[in-house]
C-alpha positions in Angstrom: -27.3 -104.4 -11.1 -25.4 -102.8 -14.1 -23.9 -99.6 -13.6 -22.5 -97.8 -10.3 -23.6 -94.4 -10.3 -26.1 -93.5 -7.8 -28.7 -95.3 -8.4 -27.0 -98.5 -9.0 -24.7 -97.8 -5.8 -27.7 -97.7 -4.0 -29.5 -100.5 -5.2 -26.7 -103.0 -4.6 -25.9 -101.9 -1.5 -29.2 -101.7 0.2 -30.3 -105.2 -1.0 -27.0 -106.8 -0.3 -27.3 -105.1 3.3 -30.6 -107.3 3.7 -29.4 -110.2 3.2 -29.9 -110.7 -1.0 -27.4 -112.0 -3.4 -26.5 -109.3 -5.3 -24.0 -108.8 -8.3 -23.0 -105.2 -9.6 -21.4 -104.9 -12.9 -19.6 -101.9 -14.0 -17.5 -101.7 -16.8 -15.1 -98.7 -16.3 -15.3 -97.2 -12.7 -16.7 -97.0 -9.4 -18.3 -94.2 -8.8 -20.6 -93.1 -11.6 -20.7 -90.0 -13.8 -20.7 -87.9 -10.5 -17.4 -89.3 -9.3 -15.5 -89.8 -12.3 -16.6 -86.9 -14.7 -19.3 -84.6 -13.2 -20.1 -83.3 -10.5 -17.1 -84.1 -7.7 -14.5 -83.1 -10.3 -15.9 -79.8 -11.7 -17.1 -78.5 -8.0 -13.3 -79.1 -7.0 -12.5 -77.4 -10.2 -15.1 -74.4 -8.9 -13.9 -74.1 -5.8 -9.9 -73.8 -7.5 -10.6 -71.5 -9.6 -12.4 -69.1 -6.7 -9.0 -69.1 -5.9 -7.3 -68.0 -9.3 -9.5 -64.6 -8.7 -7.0 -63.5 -6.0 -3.9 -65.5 -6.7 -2.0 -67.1 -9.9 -3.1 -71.4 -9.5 -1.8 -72.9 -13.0 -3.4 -75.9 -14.6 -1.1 -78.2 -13.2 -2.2 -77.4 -9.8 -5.6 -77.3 -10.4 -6.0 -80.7 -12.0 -3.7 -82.1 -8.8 -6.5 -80.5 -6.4 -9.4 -82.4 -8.5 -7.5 -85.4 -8.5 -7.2 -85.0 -4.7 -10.6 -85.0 -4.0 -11.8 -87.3 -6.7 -9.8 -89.3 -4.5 -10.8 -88.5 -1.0 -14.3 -89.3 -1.8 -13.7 -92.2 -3.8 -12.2 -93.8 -0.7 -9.0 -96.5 -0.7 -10.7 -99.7 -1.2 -10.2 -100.4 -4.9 -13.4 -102.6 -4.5 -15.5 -100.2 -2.8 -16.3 -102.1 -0.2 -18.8 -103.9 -1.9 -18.0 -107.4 -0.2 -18.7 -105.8 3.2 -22.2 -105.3 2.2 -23.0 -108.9 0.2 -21.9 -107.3 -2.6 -20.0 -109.3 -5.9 -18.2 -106.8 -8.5 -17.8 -107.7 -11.7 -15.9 -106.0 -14.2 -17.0 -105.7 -17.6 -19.9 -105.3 -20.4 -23.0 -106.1 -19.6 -24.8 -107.9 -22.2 -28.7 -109.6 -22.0 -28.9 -112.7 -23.9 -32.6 -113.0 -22.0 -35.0 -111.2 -19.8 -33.5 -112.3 -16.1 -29.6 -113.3 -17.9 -26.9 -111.4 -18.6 -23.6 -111.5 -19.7 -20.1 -110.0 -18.7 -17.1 -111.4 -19.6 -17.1 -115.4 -19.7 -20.0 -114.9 -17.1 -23.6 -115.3 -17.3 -25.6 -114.2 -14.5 -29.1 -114.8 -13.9 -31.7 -113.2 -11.6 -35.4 -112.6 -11.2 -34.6 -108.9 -11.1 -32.2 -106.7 -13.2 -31.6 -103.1 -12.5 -30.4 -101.2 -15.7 -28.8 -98.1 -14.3 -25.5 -96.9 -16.8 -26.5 -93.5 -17.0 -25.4 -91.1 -20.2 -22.8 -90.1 -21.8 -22.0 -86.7 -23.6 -24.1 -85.8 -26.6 -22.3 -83.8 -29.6 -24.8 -81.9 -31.1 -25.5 -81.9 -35.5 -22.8 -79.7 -36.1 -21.0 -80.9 -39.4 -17.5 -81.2 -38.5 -18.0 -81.1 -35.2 -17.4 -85.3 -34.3 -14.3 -85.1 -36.2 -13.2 -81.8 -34.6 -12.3 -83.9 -31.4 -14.2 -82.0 -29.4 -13.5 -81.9 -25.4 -16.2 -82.9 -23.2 -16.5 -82.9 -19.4 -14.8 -86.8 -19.6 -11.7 -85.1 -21.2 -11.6 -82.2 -20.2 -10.1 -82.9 -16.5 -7.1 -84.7 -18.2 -5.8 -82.2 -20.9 -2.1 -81.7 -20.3 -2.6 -77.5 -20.5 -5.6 -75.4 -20.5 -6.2 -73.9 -23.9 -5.8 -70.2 -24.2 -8.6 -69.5 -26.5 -11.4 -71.7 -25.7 -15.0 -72.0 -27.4 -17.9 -73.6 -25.2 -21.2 -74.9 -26.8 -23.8 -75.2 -24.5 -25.2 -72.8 -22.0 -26.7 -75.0 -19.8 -25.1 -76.1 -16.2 -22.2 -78.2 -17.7 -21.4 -75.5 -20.1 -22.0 -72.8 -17.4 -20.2 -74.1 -14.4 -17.0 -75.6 -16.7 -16.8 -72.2 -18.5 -16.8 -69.2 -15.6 -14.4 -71.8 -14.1 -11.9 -72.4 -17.1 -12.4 -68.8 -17.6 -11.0 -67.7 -14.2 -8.3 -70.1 -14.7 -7.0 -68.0 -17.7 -8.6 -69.3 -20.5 -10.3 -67.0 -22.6 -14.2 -68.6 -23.2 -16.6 -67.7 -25.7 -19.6 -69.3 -25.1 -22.2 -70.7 -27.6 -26.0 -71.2 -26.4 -28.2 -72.0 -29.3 -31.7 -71.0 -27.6 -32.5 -67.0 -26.8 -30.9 -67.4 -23.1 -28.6 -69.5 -21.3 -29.5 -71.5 -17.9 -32.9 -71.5 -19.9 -34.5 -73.6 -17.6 -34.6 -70.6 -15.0 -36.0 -67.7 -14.7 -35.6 -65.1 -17.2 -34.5 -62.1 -15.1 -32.0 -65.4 -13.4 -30.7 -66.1 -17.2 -30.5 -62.3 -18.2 -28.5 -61.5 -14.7 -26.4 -64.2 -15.2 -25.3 -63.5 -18.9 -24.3 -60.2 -17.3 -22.3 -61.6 -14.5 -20.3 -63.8 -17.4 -19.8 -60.7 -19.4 -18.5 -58.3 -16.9 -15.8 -60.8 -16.0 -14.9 -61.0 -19.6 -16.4 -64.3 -20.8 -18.3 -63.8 -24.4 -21.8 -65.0 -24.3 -23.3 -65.4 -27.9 -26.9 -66.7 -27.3 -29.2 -67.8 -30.3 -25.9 -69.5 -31.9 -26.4 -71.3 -35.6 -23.4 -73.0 -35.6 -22.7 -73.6 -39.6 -19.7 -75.9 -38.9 -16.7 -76.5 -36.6 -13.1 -78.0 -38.1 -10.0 -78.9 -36.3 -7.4 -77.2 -38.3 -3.7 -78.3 -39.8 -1.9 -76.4 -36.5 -4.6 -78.2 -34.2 -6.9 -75.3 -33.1 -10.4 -75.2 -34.2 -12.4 -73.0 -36.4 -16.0 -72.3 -35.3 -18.2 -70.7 -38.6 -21.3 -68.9 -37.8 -23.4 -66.7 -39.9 -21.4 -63.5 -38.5 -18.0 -65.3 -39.7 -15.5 -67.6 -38.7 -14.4 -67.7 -35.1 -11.0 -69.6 -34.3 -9.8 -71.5 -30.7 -7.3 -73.1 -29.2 -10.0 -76.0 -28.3 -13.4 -76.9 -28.5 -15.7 -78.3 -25.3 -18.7 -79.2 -25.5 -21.4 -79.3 -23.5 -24.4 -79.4 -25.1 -26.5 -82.4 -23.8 -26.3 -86.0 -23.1 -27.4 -89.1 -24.8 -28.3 -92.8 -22.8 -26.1 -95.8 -22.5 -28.2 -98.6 -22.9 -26.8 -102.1 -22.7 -26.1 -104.3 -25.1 -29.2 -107.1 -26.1 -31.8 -104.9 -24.6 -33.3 -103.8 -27.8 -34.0 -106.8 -29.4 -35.5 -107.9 -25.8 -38.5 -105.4 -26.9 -37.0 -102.3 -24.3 -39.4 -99.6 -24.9 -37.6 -95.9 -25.2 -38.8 -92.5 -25.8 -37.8 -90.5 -28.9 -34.9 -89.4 -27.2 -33.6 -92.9 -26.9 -33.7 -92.9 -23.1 -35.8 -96.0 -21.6 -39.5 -95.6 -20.4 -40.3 -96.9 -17.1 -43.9 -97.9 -15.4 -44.0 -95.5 -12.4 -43.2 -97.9 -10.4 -39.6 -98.2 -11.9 -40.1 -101.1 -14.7 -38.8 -101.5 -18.3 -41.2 -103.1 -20.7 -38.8 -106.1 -20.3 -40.0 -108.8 -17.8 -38.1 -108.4 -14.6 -36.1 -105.6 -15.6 -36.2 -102.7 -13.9 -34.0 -98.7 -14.7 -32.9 -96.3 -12.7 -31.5 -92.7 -13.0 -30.6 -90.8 -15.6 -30.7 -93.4 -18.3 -34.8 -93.3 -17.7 -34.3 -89.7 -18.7 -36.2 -87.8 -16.2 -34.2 -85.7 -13.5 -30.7 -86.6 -14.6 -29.0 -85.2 -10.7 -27.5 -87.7 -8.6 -30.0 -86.8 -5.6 -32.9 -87.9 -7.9 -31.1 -90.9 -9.0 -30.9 -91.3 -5.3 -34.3 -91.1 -4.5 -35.6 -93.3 -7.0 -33.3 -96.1 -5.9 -34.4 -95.9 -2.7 -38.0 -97.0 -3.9 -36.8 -99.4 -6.8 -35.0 -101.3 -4.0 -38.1 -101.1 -1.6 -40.0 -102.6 -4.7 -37.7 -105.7 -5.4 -37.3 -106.2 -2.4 -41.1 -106.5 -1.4 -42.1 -107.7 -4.7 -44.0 -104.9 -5.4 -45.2 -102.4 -8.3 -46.2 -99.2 -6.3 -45.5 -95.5 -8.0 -42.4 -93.8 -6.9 -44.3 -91.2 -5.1 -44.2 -87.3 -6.7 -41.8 -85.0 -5.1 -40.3 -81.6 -5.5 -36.6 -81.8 -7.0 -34.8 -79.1 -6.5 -31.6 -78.5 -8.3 -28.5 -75.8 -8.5 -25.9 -74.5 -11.1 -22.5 -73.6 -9.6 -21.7 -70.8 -11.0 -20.5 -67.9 -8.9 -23.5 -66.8 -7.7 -24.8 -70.0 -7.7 -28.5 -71.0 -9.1 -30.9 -72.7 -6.7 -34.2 -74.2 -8.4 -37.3 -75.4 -6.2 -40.7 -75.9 -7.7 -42.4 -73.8 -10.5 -41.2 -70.9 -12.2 -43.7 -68.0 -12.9 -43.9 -68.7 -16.7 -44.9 -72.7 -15.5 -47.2 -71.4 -12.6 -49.5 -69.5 -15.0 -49.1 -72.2 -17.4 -51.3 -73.9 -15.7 -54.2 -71.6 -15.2 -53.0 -69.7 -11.3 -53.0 -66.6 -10.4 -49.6 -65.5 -8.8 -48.0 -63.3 -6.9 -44.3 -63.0 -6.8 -41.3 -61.7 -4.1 -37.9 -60.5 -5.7 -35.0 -59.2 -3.1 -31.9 -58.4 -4.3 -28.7 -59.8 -2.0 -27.0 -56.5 -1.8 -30.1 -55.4 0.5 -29.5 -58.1 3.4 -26.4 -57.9 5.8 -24.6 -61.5 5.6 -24.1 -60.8 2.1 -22.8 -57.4 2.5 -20.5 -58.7 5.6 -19.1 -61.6 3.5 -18.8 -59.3 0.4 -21.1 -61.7 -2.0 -23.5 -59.0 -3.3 -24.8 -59.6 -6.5 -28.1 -61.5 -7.4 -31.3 -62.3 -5.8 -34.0 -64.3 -4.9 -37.8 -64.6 -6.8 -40.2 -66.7 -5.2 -43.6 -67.2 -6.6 -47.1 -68.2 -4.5 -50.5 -68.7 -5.4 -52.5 -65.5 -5.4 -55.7 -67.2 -3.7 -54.0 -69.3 -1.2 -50.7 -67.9 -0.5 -48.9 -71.7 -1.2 -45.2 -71.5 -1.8 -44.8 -72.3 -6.1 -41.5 -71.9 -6.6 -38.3 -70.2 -5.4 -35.6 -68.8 -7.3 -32.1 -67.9 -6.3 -29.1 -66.2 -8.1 -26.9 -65.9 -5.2 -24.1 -67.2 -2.8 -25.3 -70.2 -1.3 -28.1 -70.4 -3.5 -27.5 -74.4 -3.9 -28.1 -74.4 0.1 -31.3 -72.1 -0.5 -32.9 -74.3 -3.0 -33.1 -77.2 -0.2 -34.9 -74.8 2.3 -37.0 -73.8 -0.2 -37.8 -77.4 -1.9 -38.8 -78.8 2.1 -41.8 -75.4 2.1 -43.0 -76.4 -1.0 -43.4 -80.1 -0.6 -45.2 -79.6 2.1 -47.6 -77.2 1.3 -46.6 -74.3 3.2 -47.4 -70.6 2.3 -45.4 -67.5 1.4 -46.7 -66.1 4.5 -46.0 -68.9 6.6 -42.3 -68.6 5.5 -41.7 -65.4 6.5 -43.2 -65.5 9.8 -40.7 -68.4 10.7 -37.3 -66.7 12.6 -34.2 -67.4 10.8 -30.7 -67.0 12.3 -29.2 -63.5 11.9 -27.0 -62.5 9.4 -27.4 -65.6 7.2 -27.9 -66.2 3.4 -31.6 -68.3 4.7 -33.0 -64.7 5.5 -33.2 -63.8 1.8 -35.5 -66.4 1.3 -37.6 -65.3 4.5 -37.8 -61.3 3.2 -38.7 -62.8 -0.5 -41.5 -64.5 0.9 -42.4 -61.3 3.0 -42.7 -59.6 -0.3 -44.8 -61.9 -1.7 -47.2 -61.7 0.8 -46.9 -57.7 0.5 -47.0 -57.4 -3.1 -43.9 -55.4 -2.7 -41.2 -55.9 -5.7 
């Protein structure tokens, strides 16, 4: 096993529990991406800076509460507990010398099965100057000794999004580049326009459709962002603007098959083109969340384990941006339904109109959910709202399995929750009220 993210975390430990000889090899920390530099960090971060809306926190003790967490999840067993469960660490670069053999260190290990699963790294986008501009990235950022006044952020997707409102609420002041029409692109339009609005009337500068010329760290150490409109200048640069694969070392010149984006193909099943070598998560480039990563490790362990080739079976992956309100995506949008040749009918309800978010004072945003016209299946749900993370899961277990719009809002829900705006959503659907 190379890498401990999620995938590789749960690879290692599920086969070790059974019984197999296992050996993990990481080369910098337990924990993954998530842990380390993602998601546990910057939701800490989020939930801080909630916070700085009411009440001064400076950076200092902002970066001790992410600390503090990082550590409460990471747990006080330097080892991870990996001998518990059959489980030897090694610590180093992994390099293949072979299909099944692998080096790290003055080791070589050999197996029948190798699990590639080391993830990504932060992409700098074809910016001239931009590489030598030092930029921050979401590995830096939650170690910089203060928290730039004046800060540019390129990429409007969820790193971009989430790191932003947050660094923006703890007194920085953000501008943020997106290079496409909208930001959170992936969503739905009226989601992306909303949100863009949200940013700006909390002050953050939103600059969508960005050609960045060039970027340059300058003599006094801030940074100069040109644009077609003129020359921009910042304390500091982060950016955010897509990630690239970490593929081992050796693996190339074994034949690994990759896509055009460098990340590496796998049979549905979970295999590399390389004999006995199997990938996992978001170096295979397909959902890059730690719950998908998750999910295909479950089966990639169920296939080595068996000795088996069997396709990791479709499912709905839902996914969220925490922002404040936070984005829950389940299924299709409408743009993807009718895509594919369906007739749809949608269900918008804004928050404002149901009582737990009047009670609790979280009001702005709203839910869009989208069904087949003809047979009233859930497609997709869409949320721009508090809790909307927690909505996207509700909505993700309707759509895998198949039920309708109508069937949705005939179910009771508890009274005054956030779960009811999915219920009255779906009750417009099946209205054809908007």
């Amino acid at each position: 096993m190379i890498g401990n993210g999620s995938a590789g975390d749960n690879i290692a430990r599920t086969l070790g529990r059974q019984g197999r000889k296992v050996a993990l090899i990481e080369k910098a920390h337990l924990g993954g991406e998530c842990l380390n530099d993602g998601c546990v960090p910057s939701k800490a971060l989020i939930e801080v800076a909630r916070e700085a809306r009411w009440r001064t926190v400076s950076w200092t003790e902002a970066l001790a509460r992410v600390h503090a967490v990082q550590l409460l999840v990471r747990g006080n067993d330097p080892g991870g507990g990996f001998d518990r469960d059959g489980v030897d660490l090694f610590w180093g670069e992994a390099r293949f010398l072979a299909p099944g053999r692998v080096a790290v260190g003055d080791d070589v290990l050999c197996a029948p099965d190798v699990v590639v699963a080391t993830g990504t790294e932060p992409g700098l986008p074809p910016v001239p100057g931009l590489a030598e501009a030092r930029p921050l990235t979401n590995r830096t950022v939650f170690r910089v000794a203060r928290l730039p006044r004046r800060l540019a952020v390129i990429g409007g997707g969820p790193i971009g999004l989430e790191l932003g409102q947050a660094l923006h609420r703890l007194g920085a002041e953000v501008t943020l580049f997106e290079a496409l029409d909208r930001i959170a692109a992936a969503e739905e339009p009226e989601i992306s326009l909303e949100l863009q609005r949200l940013f700006e009337a909390e002050g953050i500068r939103v600059v969508t459709g960005a050609k960045l010329a060039r970027v340059d760290r300058q003599g006094d150490g801030t940074v100069a962002v040109t644009t077609p409109d003129g020359q921009f200048e910042f304390d500091d640069v982060l950016v955010a603007a897509g990630r690239k694969p970490v593929i081992p070392a050796g693996l190339a010149e074994l034949g690994l098959e990759t896509d055009a984006r460098g990340f590496i193909v796998i049979e549905p099943c979970g295999r590399t083109s390389v004999p006995g070598t199997w990938a996992a998560g978001d170096v295979t480039g397909k959902f890059q969340f730690t719950h998908y990563a998750a999910y295909q490790a479950h089966h990639i362990a169920k296939h080595i384990a068996e000795d088996a080739c069997e396709p990791i079976p479709e499912a709905i992956v839902p996914w969220a941006i925490f922002t404040d309100p936070e984005i829950g995506h389940a299924g299709m949008t409408e743009a993807q339904a009718r895509e594919r040749g369906l007739a749809v009918r949608t269900g918008m309800l804004a928050a404002r109109d149901l009582d737990w978010f009047r009670t609790t004072g979280q009001v702005e945003g709203f839910a869009k959910v989208v069904a087949d016209a003809e047979t009233g299946a859930l497609l997709g749900a869409h949320f721009l709202c508090a809790r909307g993370s927690t909505l996207a899961g509700e909505a993700s277990l309707a759509i895998q399995h198949g039920l309708t719009a109508r069937q949705v809002a005939s179910t009771i829900h508890p009274y005054p929750t956030a779960g009811e705006l999915f219920r009255w959503a779906c009750a417009r659907a099946v209205s054809g009220r908007r």
